[in-house]
C-alpha positions, 0 to 999 in steps of 0.5 A: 261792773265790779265796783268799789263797794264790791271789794272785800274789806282785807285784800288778798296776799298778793305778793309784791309785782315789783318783788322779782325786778328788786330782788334780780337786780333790774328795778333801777333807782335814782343812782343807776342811771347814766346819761351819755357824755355825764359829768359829775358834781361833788359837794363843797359843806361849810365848816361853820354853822353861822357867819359869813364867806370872805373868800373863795379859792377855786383855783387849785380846784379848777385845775385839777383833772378832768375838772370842768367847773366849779361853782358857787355864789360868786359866779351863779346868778340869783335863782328864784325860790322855788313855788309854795307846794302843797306841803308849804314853801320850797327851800330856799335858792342855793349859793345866793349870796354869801351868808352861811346858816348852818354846818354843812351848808352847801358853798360850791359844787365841783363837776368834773369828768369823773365822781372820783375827779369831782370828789378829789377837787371839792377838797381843794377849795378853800373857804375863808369863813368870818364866823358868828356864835350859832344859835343850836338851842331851844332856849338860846335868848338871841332865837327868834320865835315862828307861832302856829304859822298854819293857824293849827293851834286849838282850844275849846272850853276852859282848861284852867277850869277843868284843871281846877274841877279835876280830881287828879292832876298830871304835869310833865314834860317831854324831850325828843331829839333830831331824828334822820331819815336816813333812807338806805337809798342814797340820793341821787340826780342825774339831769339833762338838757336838750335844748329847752327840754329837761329831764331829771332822774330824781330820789323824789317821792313827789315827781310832779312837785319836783317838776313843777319846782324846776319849771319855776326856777329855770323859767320854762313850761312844766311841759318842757320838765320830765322828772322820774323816779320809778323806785326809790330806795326809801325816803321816809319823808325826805323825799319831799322837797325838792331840795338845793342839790337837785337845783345845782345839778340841773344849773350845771348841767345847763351852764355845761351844755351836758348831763350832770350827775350828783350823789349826796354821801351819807353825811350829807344826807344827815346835812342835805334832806332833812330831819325829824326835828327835836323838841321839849313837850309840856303836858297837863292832863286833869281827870275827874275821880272815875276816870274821865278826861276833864282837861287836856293841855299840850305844847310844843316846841321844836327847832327850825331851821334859820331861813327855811319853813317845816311846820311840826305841829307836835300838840296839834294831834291832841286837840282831837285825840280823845273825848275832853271838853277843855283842851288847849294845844299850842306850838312855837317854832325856834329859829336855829343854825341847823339844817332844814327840818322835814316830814319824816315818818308820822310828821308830828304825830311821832313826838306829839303821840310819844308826849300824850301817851306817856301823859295817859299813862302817868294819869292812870297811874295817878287814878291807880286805874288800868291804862286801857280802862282809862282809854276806854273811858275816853275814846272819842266816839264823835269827833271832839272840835266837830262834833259831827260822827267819824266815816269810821271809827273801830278804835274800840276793837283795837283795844278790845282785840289788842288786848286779847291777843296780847294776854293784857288781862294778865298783866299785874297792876304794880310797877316792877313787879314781874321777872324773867331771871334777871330780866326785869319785864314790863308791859304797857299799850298806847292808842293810836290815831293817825289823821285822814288825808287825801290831795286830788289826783289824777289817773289813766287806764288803757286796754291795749288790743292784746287785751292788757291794761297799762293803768298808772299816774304820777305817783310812786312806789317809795316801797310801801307796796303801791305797785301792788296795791294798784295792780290788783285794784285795777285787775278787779275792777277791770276783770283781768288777772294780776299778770295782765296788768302794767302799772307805770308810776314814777313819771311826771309826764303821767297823769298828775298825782300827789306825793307819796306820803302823808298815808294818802297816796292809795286812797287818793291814786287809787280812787282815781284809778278806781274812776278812770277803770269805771269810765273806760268800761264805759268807754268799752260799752259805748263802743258797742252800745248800736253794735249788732255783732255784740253780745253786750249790744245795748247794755247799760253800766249796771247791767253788767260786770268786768270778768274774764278778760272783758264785759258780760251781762249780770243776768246771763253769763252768755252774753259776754265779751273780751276787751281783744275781740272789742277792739279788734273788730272796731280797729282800734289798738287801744282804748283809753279813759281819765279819772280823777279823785277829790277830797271829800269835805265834812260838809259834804259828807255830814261827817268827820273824815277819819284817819287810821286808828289803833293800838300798841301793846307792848312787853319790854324786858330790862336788865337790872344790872346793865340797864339794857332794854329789849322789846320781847312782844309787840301786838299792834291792832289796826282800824286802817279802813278797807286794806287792798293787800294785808301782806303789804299793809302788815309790811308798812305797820312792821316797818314803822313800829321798827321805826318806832322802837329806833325813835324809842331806843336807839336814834338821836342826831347829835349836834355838836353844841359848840360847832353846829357840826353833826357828831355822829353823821355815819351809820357807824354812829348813828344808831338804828335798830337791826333785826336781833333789836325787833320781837316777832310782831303780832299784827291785826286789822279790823274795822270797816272800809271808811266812808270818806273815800271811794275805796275806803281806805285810810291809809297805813303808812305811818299809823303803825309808828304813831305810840309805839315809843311812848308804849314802850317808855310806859312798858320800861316804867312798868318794869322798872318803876322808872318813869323816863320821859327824854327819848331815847332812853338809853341805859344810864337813865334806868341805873 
C-alpha cells in the first residue's frame, strides 16, 4: 500500500477544497450560525484598570426592552477556574467577585431579545469604581516578578568567560510592543442547552480544549459538551483559550433555559482575547576574531497580566539557536494591570528572533564581517544542549539558496551606501529556526460503500489550508482522487486532536490519519483475506498498493479491486479504522527532533526626507521538512512575513499610561499592513522530509515570521546607517 516514505517531499498545487465554499458564501463561521428562540448578550468593560466595584445599578438596564437578564458578580455564583490545558492554566472564572485587574475587565453581561436591545441596555448600567493607580510598566517598583515558570531558562559553559576570551564584543537592548492578534473574524458564541447536553458554536482553534474546558466548569461529562468550529476567520493564536466570554454565554444560556448568542466588538477583542505581550531585551554576544560565537547572553522581560498566566519566553529560542559553548538565557515576567497575554503568531520566537538577530547583525558589523559569512560560521550543525544530530537540518541551503536567489553576493558591505533617486536602499538577511512540535492525536477514516472516504478529527482549519493538506494526504494513501474525499474538522465529538497552532497540527492529525488510513487498508484486507470471490484473497499489507478506487497487488496489476465491490458483497455500508499519533522522544530516536529552519533576506528603501520606509524585495528559504502542498505552505510563509513586516513597521497596541485604557483599539487606529505595504515575495523550499515524524513534516505555520523584523531593522541600518533597536520603527527615529 502506498505509504508515508512514498510521498514526494513537495506536494502538489492543489488548490484549496474548502476554496469554493469560502468564496460562494456557504463556509459558515462562528457568527453565522443561529439557534431557534436566541437571545443575545452584550458586554459591560470596566472603565478602570485597578480598584474595586462599589456598585452595580442594573435597574434601568433591566428595564429597557426585550431586556431578559443582566448579570454580574452580585448574582453569578463563583464558577471554578477552568483545567490546566496543554498550553498551561485557563483564564480565570469571570465575575468572581468584585475586584477590577485591568481596562475593559468584563462586569456585566446584558441578554436581551435582540444584539441591538442587548447593546442598548449595556449602556445603561452603571458602575460605582473605588479606583487604585495600576501598575502599566515594566519597571514600575510596586510589580511583582514571575521567573521562568516553565524551568526554560538555560545555561552551559561560562558566559562571563567567553565575554572575557572574546575578541569583539557586542551589548544592546531591545524594545518590542504589545501586538494584537486581531483576526478579521470577530469572535464569536452561540450556546445551547438541552437538558444536561450542551452545545457550543465557538471561535476556538482547540475544539476539544474548549470542550473539556466547559465540562469542567459546568460539572457534567466531556461527553455531555459538543463545541465546533469548522472554520474560523482567523485567530493567530487567540483562539487558544477558552476565554471569560465564552464562560458567560453558556452561564446565561443555562440560567434562561434558552441559547445565548455573544459577539465580542473589535475593541473588545484588543481587551478580551489576548495580545502579543511587549518587552525589553538585553543581549550580549562575544565572538573570537575569525568569527566564531564564544558567548551568547539573552534576557527577556515581558509584562503579565495581574492574575492570569502566558509564559513568553523571548530568550529561550537562543539557547540553541546557533554553535556556542557559553550561553545564558533567562526571562522574568512583570505582573501589570493589563489584559491577559496570549500565543500570537511565532509565540516568543517573534520577539526573541528580532532581539538576536539584530545582535548578529551588530557583531558582524563589529567583525566587519559578511552577516551571512558570520551565520555560516556558526550554524548549529548538532543540536548545541543535546549535542545529539538534528532529524534534519538544511539551514545550509537556505542561506546558500537565499542567497543566490536574492543576488546577495552583490550587496556593497558599507552602510548608506546605495541609492534609487531619493531612496535610500538597504539589504540585509536573518536566520531563522522555528522549534519542533507535536501533541497526541487521534483520527478516523472510513470508506463508505459508494466508495468515498470520510476521514477527519477534532482538529481545525484556522485557514493555514489543513482541509487541503489532509485531503490530498488521505486520497494518496487511500488511493482515491482529491473529490472522493470528505474532510470533517472542527467538532469535538470527533476523534480527539490537538490545537491548531504551535505549527504542529499537520504533523500531528496528519500522522494520525496517516495510521488510521493504513489500518483501514488492513481492515479492507482482513475482510477478504479467506475470501474466494477476491482477487486480492490471501494478500499480506506489503504485497499490495491503494490505487484506483481500491486495493491491488504490487506484482500484478490484474489482481485488484474496488473498496464499492468489498463492501457490497461482504454487506456492509461502511468500514471504518482509528489511528492515532505520538510524539517522537529524543531518546527514542537517538536524535534531536528538529523544527523548521530558514532565511530571510531583505531590500528595504527609505526615503531620506520623510523617513518612510518600504519593503521592495523579500526572499524567504525554507527547510520545513516534507511539504504536502506548496501552494498552501507558500501561502502560510506569505502571510507571516506580511505578519512580520506589520510587527516590523506598523503594529503597536498603545495603553494609555495613566489610565490602562487601550488608545487605539479600532483598525482606524491600530496599523497593519495592506497590500500597497507588501513586495512580490520570493519563496523557496528545500531540504528533506524530517525523521522525527511519520510524514516528515516540520510544520510551516510560523517559521515564515520568525526574523523577518530584525532582517528588516538590519536592512533599515544598511541603508541609513541608523541602527533602530525599538519596534516598530516609525519614521521619526530615521530623521
Amino acid at each position: 500500500m502506498s505509504t508515508a516514505r512514498e510521498l514526494p517531499v513537495v506536494g502538489p498545487a492543489l488548490d484549496r477544497v474548502d476554496g469554493p465554499a469560502k468564496t460562494a458564501g456557504q463556509a459558515r463561521y462562528p457568527s453565522d450560525f443561529d439557534a431557534p428562540g436566541q437571545a443575545h448578550g452584550a458586554l459591560v468593560q470596566s472603565t478602570i484598570a485597578a480598584g474595586r466595584i462599589t456598585g452595580i445599578d442594573t435597574s434601568a438596564a433591566e428595564a429597557a426592552p426585550g431586556v431578559l437578564a443582566v448579570f454580574t458578580h452580585l448574582n453569578v455564583p463563583p464558577l471554578p477556574r477552568g483545567p490546566m490545558t496543554g498550553l498551561g492554566v485557563s483564564p480565570p472564572a469571570p465575575l468572581r467577585d468584585d475586584r477590577i485587574l485591568h481596562h475593559g475587565q468584563h462586569v456585566a453581561l446584558v441578554v436581551a431579545e435582540t444584539r441591538e436591545q442587548a447593546t442598548a441596555a449595556a449602556r445603561l448600567v452603571r458602575v460605582g469604581y473605588a479606583s487604585v493607580e495600576p501598575v502599566l510598566d515594566l519597571d514600575d517598583p510596586r510589580a511583582t516578578t514571575v521567573d521562568d515558570p516553565w524551568g526554560l531558562d538555560s545555561e552551559r559553559g561560562d558566559v562571563e568567560a567567553g565575554l572575557a576570551a572574546s575578541a569583539v564584543r557586542v551589548e544592546a537592548t531591545y524594545t518590542t510592543p504589545d501586538n494584537t492578534n486581531n483576526p478579521l473574524g470577530l469572535f464569536s458564541t452561540l450556546a445551547a442547552w438541552d437538558g444536561d447536553r450542551l452545545t457550543v458554536h465557538d471561535a476556538t482553534q482547540w475544539p476539544s480544549m474548549v470542550r473539556e474546558t466547559l465540562a469542567h466548569v459546568f460539572g457534567v461529562p466531556e461527553t455531555s459538551v459538543r463545541v465546533l468550529s469548522p472554520y474560523l476567520g482567523g485567530g493567530f493564536g487567540a483562539g487558544l483559550r477558552a476565554w471569560p466570554h465564552v464562560i458567560l454565554a453558556v452561564h446565561a444560556a443555562r440560567e434562561l433555559r434558552r441559547p445565548v448568542k455573544l459577539v465580542l466588538t473589535r475593541p473588545q477583542m484588543f481587551t478580551s482575547v489576548g495580545h502579543r505581550p511587549k518587552g525589553v531585551q538585553h543581549v550580549r554576544l562575544g565572538a573570537s576574531a575569525d568569527g566564531r560565537l564564544l558567548a551568547i547572553e539573552h534576557r527577556g522581560r515581558s509584562l503579565l497580566a495581574a492574575e492570569d498566566d502566558d509564559y513568553e519566553p523571548f530568550a529561550a529560542g537562543s539557547a540553541v539557536a546557533y554553535a556556542c559553548p557559553n550561553v545564558l538565557t533567562r526571562d522574568q515576567q512583570v505582573r501589570a494591570n493589563v489584559p491577559a497575554p496570549v500565543s500570537m503568531r511565532a509565540p516568543a520566537h517573534a520577539q526573541g528572533g528580532f532581539a538576536l538577530e539584530s545582535a548578529m547583525d551588530e557583531l558582524a558589523q563589529a567583525l566587519e564581517l559578511d552577516p551571512l559569512e558570520l551565520r555560516l560560521r556558526n550554524v548549529a550543525d548538532v543540536h548545541p544542549a543535546l549535542g545529539l544530530p538534528w532529524t534534519s537540518n538544511a539551514l545550509r541551503e537556505c542561506y546558500a539558496v537565499g542567497a543566490e536567489r536574492f543576488g546577495w553576493s552583490r550587496r556593497p558591505a558599507r552602510p548608506r551606501s546605495q541609492r534609487d533617486g531619493h531612496w535610500l536602499v538597504g539589504q540585509a538577511m536573518a536566520g531563522v529556526s522555528y522549534p519542533w512540535y507535536q501533541a497526541p492525536s487521534l483520527a478516523r477514516a472510513t470508506v463508505t460503500a459508494d466508495g468515498h472516504a470520510v476521514v477527519g478529527g477534532s482538529g481545525m482549519d484556522i485557514g493555514t489550508g489543513t482541509y487541503t493538506v489532509l485531503t490530498q494526504l488521505s486520497a494518496r494513501l487511500l488511493g482515491l482522487p482529491p473529490e472522493r474525499v470528505r474532510l470533517e474538522l472542527g467538532d469535538s465529538d470527533l476523534p480527539k486532536a490537538p490545537q491548531a497552532g504551535g505549527s504542529g497540527l499537520t504533523g500531528a492529525l496528519g500522522s494520525a490519519v496517516h495510521d488510521a488510513c493504513t489500518k483501514l487498508l488492513d481492515a479492507f484486507l482482513d475482510l477478504v483475506r479467506d475470501d474466494p470471490a477476491s482477487p486480492l484473497r490471501g494478500s499480506a499489507p506489503e504485497d499490495v498498493l491503494a490505487a484506483d478506487g481500491g486495493i491491488r497487488r504490487r506484482d500484478d496489476a490484474d489482481r485488484s479491486e474496488t473498496y464499492d465491490a468489498i463492501l457490497a458483497r461482504h454487506g456492509r455500508r461502511e468500514l471504518s479504522a482509528d489511528g492515532s499519533s505520538t510524539p517522537a522522544r529524543p531518546a527514542e530516536l537517538g536524535m534531536a527532533p528538529a523544527g523548521a529552519f530558514g532565511a530571510h533576506f531583505v531590500e528595504v528603501k527609505v526615503d531620506e526626507d520623510l523617513g518612510l520606509v518600504r519593503v521592495s524585495r523579500l526572499t524567504t528559504v525554507i527547510d520545513g521538512g516534507r511539504i504536502l502542498n506548496e501552494k498552501t505552505a507558500r501561502s502560510q510563509i506569505i502571510g507571516g512575513a506580511i505578519g512580520g513586516i506589520g510587527m516590523a513597521l506598523f503594529e503597536d497596541t498603545i495603553t494609555d499610561p495613566v489610565s490602562g485604557r487601550i488608545a487605539n483599539a479600532t483598525f482606524g487606529d491600530y496599523l497593519v499592513p495592506v497590500h500597497a505595504d507588501i513586495p512580490a515575495m520570493d519563496v523557496t523550499f528545500v531540504g528533506e522530509p524530517d525523521r522525527a515524524s511519520p510524514l516528515g513534516t516540520k510544520g510551516v505555520g510560523e517559521v515564515g515570521l520568525v526574523g523577518v523584523a530584525a532582517a528588516i531593522a538590519n536592512a533599515v541600518h544598511h541603508a541609513t546607517g541608523i541602527r533602530v533597536r525599538s519596534l516598530p520603527i516609525t519614521l521619526d527615529a530615521l530623521l
